[in-house]
C-alpha positions in Angstrom: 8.0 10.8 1.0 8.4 7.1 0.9 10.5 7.7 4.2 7.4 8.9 6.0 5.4 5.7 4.1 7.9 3.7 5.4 7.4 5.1 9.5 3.5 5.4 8.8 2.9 1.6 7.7 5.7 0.2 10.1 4.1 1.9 13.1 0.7 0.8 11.7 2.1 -2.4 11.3 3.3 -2.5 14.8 0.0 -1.1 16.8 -2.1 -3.5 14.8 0.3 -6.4 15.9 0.2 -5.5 19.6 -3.6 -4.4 19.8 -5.3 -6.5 16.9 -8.6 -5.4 17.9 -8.2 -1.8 18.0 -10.3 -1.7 14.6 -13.2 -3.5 16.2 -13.6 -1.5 19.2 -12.8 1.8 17.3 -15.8 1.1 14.9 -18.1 -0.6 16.9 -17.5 -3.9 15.4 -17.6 -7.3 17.6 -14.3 -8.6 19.0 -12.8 -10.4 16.9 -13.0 -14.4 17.5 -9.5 -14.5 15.8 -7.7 -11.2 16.4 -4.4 -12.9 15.0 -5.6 -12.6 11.5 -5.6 -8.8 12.2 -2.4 -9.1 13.6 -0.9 -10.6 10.6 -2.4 -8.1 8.5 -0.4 -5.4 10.8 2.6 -8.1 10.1 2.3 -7.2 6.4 1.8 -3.8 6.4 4.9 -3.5 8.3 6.9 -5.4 6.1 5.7 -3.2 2.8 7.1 -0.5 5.3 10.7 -1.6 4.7 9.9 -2.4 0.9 9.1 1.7 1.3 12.3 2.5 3.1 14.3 0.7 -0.1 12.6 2.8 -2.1 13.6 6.5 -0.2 17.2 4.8 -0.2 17.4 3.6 -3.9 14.2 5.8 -6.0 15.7 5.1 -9.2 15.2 1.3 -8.8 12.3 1.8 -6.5 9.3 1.7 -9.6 7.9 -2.2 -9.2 8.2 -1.8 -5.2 5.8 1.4 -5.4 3.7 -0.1 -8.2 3.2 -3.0 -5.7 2.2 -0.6 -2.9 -0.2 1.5 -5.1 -1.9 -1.8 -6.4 -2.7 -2.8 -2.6 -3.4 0.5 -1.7 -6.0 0.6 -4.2 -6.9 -2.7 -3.5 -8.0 -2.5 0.2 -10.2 -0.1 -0.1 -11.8 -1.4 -3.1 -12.4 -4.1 -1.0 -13.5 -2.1 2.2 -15.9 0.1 0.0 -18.0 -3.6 -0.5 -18.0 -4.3 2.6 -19.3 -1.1 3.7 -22.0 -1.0 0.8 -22.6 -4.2 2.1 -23.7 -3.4 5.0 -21.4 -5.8 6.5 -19.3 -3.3 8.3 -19.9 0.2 9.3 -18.4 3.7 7.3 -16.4 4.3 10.5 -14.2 1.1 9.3 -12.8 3.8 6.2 -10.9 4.9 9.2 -8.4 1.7 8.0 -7.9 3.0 4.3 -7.8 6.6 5.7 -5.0 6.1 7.6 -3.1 3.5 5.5 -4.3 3.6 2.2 -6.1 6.7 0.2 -3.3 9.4 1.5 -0.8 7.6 -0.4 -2.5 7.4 -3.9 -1.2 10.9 -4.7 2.6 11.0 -3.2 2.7 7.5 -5.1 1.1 8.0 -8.5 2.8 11.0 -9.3 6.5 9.2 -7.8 5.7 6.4 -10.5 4.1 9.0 -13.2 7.6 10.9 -13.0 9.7 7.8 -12.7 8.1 5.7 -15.9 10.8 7.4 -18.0 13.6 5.8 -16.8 11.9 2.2 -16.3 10.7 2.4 -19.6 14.2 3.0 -20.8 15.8 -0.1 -18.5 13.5 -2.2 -20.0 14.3 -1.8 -23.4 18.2 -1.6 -22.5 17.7 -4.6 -20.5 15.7 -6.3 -24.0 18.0 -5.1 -26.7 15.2 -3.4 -28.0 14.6 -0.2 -29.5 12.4 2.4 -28.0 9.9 3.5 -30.7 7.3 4.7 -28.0 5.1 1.9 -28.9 3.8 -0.4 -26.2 5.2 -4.1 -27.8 3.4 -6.5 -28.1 
């Protein structure tokens, strides 16, 4: 699964690089005046691609990299959701978190969900402490 996250954001990544104003037209948006900040947006969800590769390669130690993910992919669209309430962009912009974001929440919820065992038990290994199944603190 995080393979395919890994080919999905890197080939986002990659058309949003070389046609930064795809979003725009597709939407019905104006050009963009500084398409590059879309590009570099594309440049970042490529790179989380590779973080997703490490974590088909190594799942065991993959946890904070898909914690990570999940937080921005709950993040953009949080974000897109007040723009489109808004007003300041139009609902066909969800295309961006359909594509990118909200078909991952599951796949990664339940990787971490299922994975929390064995992070929970590094930690305390890692602290010298005991497990008591109490949050410390």
């Amino acid at each position: 699964m995080f393979f395919a996250a890994g080919i999905c954001n890197i080939t986002w990544g990659l058309y949003s690089v070389w046609d930064p104003q795809w979003l725009f037209r597709y939407s019905g948006l104006p050009l963009d005046n500084h398409p590059q900040i879309f590009a570099c947006l594309g440049m970042v969800v490529g790179l989380y691609g590779i973080i997703y590769f490490e974590v088909a390669r190594v799942p065991e130690r993959g946890w904070l990299l898909a914690a990570v993910g999940l937080t921005g992919k709950v993040l953009g669209p949080i974000g897109l959701f007040q723009l489109i309430w808004s007003g300041t962009w139009p609902l066909s912009t969800i295309v961006l978190s359909l594509t990118n974001d909200l078909i991952w929440w599951i796949p990664f919820t339940l990787y971490l969900y299922d994975a929390w065992p064995r992070i929970r038990q590094d930690v305390f290994q890692t602290t010298g402490q005991k497990d008591s199944g109490q949050i410390p603190g």
